[in-house]
N, C-alpha and C positions, 0 to 999 in steps of 0.2 A: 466368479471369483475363485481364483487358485491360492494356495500357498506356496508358498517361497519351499522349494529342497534344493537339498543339495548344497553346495556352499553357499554361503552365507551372502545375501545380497548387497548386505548394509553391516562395513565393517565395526568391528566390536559387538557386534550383535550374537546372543549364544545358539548355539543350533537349537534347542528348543526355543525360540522364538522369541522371547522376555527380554526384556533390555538387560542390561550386564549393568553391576552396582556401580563403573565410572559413566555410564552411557548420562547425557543430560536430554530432559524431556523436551526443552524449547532451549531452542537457538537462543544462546545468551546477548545483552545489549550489545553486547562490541564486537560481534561475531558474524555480523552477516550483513551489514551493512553497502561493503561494497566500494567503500569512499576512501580506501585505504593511501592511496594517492600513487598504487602501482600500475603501470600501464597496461591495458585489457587486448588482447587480441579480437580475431574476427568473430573468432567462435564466440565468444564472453560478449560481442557486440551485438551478433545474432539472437542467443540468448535471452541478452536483455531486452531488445528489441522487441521482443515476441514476449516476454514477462511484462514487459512497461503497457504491450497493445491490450493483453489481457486487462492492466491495471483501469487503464480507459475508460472500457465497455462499461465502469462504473456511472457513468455520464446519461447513459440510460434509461438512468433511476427519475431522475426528475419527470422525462417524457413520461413515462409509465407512469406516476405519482399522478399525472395529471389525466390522466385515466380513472384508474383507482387509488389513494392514497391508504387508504386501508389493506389492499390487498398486495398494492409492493411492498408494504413493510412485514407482511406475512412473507413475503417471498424472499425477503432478504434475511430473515429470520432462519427459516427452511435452509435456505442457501448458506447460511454462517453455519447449521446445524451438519446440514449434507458434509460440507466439506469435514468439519472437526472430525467426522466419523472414517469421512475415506484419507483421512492424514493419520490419524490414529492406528489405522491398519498398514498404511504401506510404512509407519513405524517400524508396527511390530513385525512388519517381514511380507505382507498379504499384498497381493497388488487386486485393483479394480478396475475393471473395462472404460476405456476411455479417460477418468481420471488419474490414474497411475502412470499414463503416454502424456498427458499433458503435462502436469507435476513433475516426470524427471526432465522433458526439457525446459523448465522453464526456471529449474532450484537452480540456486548458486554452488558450488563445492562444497561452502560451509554449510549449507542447509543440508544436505544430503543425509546424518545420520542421525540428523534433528526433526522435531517437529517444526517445519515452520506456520510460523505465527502470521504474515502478511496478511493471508488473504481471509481470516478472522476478524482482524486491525480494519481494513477496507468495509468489509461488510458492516462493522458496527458503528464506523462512522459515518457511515450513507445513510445507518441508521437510525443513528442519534439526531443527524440532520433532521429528517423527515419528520420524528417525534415530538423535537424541541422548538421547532421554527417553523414560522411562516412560510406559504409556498415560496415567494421569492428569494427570502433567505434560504431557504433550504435548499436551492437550485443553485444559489450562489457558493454556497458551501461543500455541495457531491461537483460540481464542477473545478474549483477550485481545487478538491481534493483530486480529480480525474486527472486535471491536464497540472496543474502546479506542481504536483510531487511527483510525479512520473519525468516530466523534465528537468525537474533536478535533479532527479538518479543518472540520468541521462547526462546530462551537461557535465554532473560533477565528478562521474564515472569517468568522462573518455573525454573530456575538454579542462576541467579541473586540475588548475597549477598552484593558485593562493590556497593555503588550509593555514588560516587561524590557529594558535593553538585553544582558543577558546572554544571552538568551534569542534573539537574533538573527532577530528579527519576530515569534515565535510568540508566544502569551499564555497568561495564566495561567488564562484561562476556558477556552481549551480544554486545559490540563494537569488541571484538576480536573472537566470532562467522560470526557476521558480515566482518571482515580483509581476516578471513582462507575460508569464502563463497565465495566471491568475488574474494579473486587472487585466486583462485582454478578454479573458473568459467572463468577468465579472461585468465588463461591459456591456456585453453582448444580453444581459437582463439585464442589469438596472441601467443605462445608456444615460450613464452621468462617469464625466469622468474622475472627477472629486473623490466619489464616493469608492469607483475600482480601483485609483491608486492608492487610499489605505487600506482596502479590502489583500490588493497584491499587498502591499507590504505588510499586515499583520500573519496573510499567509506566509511569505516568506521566514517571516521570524519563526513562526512555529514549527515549520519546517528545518529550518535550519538547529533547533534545539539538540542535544542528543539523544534523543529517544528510539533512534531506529525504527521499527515499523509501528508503533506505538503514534510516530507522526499521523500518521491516517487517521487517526483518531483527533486529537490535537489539531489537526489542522481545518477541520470541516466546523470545529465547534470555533476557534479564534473567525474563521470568515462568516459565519454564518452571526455570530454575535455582533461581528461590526459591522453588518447589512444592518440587523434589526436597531440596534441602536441609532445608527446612523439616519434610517427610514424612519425614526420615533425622534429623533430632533436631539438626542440625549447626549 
């Protein structure tokens, strides 16, 4: 682990290291979202590309749960912990081996002087899945969050021309990227199709909300609640 000398890495940042009194600690709601409805180059496409494959790898979680369910949630724990710590540093200026190369390619512009919050968001929702719900529900719900929300960034980033204004920049190409992710994935375990087009479309709705990476959370608990109820007759 080094520290940052010399100029300054991360603008507004003060030479002794400390955030500066206008610096904000997390990436604010409307701030990094992505959806803004400007058009992305290759580079912004690559980028994303490689942020959305990382988002994935959350898909994971289920195989592994079915291993041990005790011990991925240990792991995701660890893992939401690990990270806070090496985000908190390459904040205040500190970069760490291998985390710090992955992280700057994979932050948006806006995140850059921010803490970003996503990969918090993600891990507490795979969490919550695992905690609160049954295996199938819970597999319904990290998948849903894997493939449903990463194609809606996707869709709505670099294909996204309708934005609602209700909808507070997102669009509606990537709410029904989002629908066709998720009951497709949702099928794929519970192999009813009834049951994955409301699962897609409750996903979709919670994704579609304005919460920004806050969705990751939101979204695993709206699908995973309408697996259980839906498997409970309710």
């Amino acid at each position: 682990m080094d520290k940052t000398c010399g100029e300054n890495k991360f603008p507004g940042l003060p030479k002794n290291g400390s955030p500066g009194k206008n610096r904000r600690l997390i990436t604010p709601l409307n701030d990094y979202s992505g959806t803004s409805g400007r058009r992305s180059g290759p580079g912004e496409l690559r980028s994303e590309l490689a942020r959305k494959g990382i988002h994935a790898l959350i898909a994971l979680v289920p195989a592994l749960a079915a291993i041990n369910r005790s011990n991925t949630a240990l792991f995701l724990m660890g893992g939401i912990l690990f990270y806070t710590g090496a985000e908190s540093l390459r904040f205040l200026g500190f970069s760490t081996p291998l985390i710090s190369s992955i992280t700057s390619a994979v932050l948006r512009k806006r995140e850059q002087e921010h803490f970003a919050l996503g990969p918090v968001t993600l891990g507490l929702g795979a969490l919550l899945a695992l905690l609160f719900f049954p295996p199938r529900a819970a597999s319904v719900a990290i998948y849903a969050l894997a493939f449903g929300d990463s194609t809606a960034t996707l869709a709505g980033r670099f294909l996204g021309r309708i934005r609602p204004a209700f909808m507070a920049g997102k669009s509606l190409e990537g709410s029904l990227a989002c629908f066709i992710a998720a009951s497709t994935a949702s099928f794929f375990v519970l192999h009813d199709w009834k049951a994955s087009l409301v699962t897609g479309f409750l996903s979709a709705c919670a994704e579609a909300l304005p919460l920004e990476d806050f969705d990751n959370i939101l979204l695993p608990l709206a699908a995973g609640l309408s697996v259980y109820f839906l498997e409970a007759g309710i």
